[in-house]
N, C-alpha and C positions, 0 to 999 in steps of 0.2 A: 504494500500500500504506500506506496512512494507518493511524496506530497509533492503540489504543482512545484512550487520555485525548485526541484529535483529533476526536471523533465530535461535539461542539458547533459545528464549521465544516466537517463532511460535507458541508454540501450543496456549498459556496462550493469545496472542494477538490476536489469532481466538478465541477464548474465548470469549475475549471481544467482540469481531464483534458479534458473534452468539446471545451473551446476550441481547447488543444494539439492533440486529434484531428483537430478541423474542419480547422484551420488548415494543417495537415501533409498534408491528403488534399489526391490530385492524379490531370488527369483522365488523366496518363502510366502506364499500363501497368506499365512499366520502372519504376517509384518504389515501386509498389503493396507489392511484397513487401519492400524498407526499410521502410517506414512501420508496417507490420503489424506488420512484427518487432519497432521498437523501444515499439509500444505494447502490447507483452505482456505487460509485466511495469514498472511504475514502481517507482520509489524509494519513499524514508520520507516522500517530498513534505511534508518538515519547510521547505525555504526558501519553496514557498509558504504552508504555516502560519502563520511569520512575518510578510510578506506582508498575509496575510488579518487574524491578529489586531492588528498593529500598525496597520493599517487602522481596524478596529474599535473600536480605544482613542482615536484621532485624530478616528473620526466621518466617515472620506470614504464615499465610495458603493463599495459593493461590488464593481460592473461594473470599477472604478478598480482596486481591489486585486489582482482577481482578473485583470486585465490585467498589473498588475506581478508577480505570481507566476505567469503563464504564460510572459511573455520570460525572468524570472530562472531558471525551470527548463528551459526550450529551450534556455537559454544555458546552464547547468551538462551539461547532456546532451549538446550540440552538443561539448565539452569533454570529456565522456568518453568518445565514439565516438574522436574525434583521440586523446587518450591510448591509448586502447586499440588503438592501431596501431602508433603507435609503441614502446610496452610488451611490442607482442607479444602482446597477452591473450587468452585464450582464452572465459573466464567472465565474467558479471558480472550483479550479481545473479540467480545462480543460473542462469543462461542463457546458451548460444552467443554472443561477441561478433558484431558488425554485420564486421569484420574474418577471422574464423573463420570467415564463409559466403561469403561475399563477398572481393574483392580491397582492394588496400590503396588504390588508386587510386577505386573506386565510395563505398568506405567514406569517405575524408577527402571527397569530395565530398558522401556524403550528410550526415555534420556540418557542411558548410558553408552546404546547404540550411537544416538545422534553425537553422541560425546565422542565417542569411537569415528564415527563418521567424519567430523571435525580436524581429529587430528590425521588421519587421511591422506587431506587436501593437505595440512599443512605440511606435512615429509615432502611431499612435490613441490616446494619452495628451492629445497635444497639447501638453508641459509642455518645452522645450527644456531645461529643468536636468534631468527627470528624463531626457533624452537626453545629455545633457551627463555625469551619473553612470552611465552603464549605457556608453556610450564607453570611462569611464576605465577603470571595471570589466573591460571585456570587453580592453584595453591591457593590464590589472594579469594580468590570467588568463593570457596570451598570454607574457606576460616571467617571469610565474613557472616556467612549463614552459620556457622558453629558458636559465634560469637553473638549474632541475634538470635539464635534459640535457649541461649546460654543466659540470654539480659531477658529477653519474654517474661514481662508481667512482673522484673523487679522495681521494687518503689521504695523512694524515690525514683524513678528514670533519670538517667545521665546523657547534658549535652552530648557530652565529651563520646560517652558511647556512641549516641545516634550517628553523629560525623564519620567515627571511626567506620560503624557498617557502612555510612556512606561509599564512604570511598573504596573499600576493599569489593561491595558488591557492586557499585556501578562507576564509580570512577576510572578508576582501575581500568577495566574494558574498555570503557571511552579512549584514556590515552592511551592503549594499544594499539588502539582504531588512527587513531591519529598517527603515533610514531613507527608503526611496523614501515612501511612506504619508505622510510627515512632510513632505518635501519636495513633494505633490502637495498636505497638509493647511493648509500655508503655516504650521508648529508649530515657527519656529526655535527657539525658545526649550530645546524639548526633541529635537532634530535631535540637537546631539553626544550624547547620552546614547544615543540609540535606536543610533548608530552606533558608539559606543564596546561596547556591549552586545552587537551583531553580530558587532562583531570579538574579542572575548573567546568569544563563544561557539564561534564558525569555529575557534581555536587549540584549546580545548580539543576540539570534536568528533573536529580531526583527531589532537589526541595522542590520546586512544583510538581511535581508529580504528588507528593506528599500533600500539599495545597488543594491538589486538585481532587483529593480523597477527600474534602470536605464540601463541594462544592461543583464538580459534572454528575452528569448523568450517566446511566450504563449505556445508555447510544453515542454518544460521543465518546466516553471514556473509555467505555469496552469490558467494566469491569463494577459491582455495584460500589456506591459510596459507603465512606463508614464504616471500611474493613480494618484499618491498620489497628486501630484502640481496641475494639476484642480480639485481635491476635495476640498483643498483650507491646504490640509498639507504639509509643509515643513518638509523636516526628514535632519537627518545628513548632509548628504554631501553638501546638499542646505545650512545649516544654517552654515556650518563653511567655505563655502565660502562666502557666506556674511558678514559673522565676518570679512572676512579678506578683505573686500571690495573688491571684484570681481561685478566691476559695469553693466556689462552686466546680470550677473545672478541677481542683486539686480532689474534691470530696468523687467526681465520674471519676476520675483516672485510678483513686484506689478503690473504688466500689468493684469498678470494672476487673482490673487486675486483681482483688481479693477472689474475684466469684472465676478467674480462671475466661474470662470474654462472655460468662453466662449472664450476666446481670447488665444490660443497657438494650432502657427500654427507646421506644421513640420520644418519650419529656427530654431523657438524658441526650437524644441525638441532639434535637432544635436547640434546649439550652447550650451545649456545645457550641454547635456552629454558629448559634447567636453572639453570644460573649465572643470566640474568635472573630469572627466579623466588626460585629460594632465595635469592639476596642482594640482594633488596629493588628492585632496579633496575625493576620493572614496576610495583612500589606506589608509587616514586619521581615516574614519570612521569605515574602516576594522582592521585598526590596532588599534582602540579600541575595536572593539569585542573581538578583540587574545585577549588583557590587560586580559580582562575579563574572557577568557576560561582558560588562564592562571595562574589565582588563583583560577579559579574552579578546575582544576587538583593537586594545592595543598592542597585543600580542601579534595577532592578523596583524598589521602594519607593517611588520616586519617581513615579511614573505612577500614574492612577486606582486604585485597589481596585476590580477589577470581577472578572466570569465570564475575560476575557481576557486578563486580568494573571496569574491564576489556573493559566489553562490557560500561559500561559508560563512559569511556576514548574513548572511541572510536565514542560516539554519539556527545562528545565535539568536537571531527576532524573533524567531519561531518559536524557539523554546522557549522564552521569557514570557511570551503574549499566546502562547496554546492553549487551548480548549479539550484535547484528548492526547 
């Protein structure tokens, strides 16, 4: 589901799609209806974007990029089938989970495949660093989830935590997306930057994304509202109004977390998103993300002025001012 201002690397992101499809088809029977399933419906296919345009700035071959933003998105995927089991989910983007048709046992195995699948593509790189980085990645991925199932429902919630997952579950990836190109282009010179620029952008994605748990719908968002606080996660907006003593949100978030996600009725949802709304705490969190996209566009300054720097200015807009 590649969004318009993406339509200048159309062809290179049905690339990807096609690759991933080939690559996933199997001549087992028993796999057929996995595979189907979870090619029905793709992401915002923004890390292969990445991928592909930071590619493009660098000068490597295509075949190259579009290599690395097929295992980076098997791997991001392989990742949310796992999540989505132990979460419990039901939805995602807008669809039946691989878990919700399926056993939980068929399910973590078939992310395992696509995980298997993922790294694949990546051996045909042939570049042992870019193996080297997609190891630590797929390490960092693995300990972030260990690490928020580990803080699940303890209270107090800690900033310090939430960042931490931030980054190891979605940052992380992002600046891989970003720096693999650099690291296959042999572009030290401009490596920390592409990486730094990844992981700025990873944090901000997932604070609105977090934001956006209070606030879309499941047709736009793909997934319902309202999940993260009975899974037993506090994100932004929840933790800096309880910094600021907002003792009604402080009394939901231990209600919630005592009963394990069983106890939050619909009073507890509205009073939530009310208080977070009217006293600023969702603009709070938003307007950390700007901070953040912010210096990722000075960042961007630094790279050629071309159509693909351009079109990265333009995926930073997207994610600050997005609706799903």
């Amino acid at each position: 589901m590649a969004v318009d201002f993406l339509k200048g690397i159309s062809a290179e992101l049905k690339w990807v799609e096609t690759l991933i499809a080939n690559r996933l088809e199997s001549k087992y029977p028993e796999m057929v209806p996995l595979i189907k399933h979870s090619l029905k419906k793709t992401g915002k296919m923004l890390r292969p974007a990445f991928a592909i345009l930071f590619g493009k700035i660098v000068g490597i071959e295509d075949e190259k990029s579009v290599k690395i933003g097929a295992t980076l998105e098997l791997l991001h995927n392989s990742t949310l089938v796992h999540d989505d089991v132990i979460d419990n989910a039901d939805i995602r983007r807008g669809q039946k989970t691989h878990n919700s048709i399926w056993d939980n046992t068929i399910t973590v195995l078939y992310g395992d495949y696509m995980f298997a699948t993922a790294m694949n593509i990546a051996v045909e790189l042939e570049n042992i660093d870019v193996l080297r980085k997609i190891a630590s990645v797929s390490k960092s991925l693995v300990t972030g989830e260990l690490i928020q199932n580990a803080n699940a429902f303890n209270f107090p919630p800690k900033r310090e935590v939430y960042f931490e997952i931030i980054k190891l579950k979605t940052a992380v990836l992002f600046s891989a997306c970003c720096s693999l190109p650099l690291i296959v282009g042999g572009k030290e010179d401009l490596l920390p930057l592409a990486e730094k620029f990844g992981e700025k952008l990873g944090i901000a994605f997932q604070i609105v994304d977090d934001c956006l748990d209070f606030k879309a719908d499941l047709k736009k968002l793909g997934k319902p509202k309202l999940i993260d606080l009975p899974e037993g996660k506090a994100t932004l907006p929840v933790l800096l109004a309880m910094e600021n003593g907002e003792e009604d949100v402080v009394d939901i978030v231990q209600r919630v977390f005592k009963s394990k996600g069983d106890v939050f009725d619909e009073r507890d949802k509205k009073t939530l998103v009310k208080i977070l709304e009217k006293n600023g705490y969702l603009k709070e969190a938003f307007d950390f993300a700007k901070i953040l996209i912010s210096e990722n566009m000075e960042i961007l300054e630094r790279f050629e002025n071309n159509e693909y720097r351009k079109t990265l200015f333009k995926i930073c807009d997207f994610i600050i001012n997005r609706e799903f």
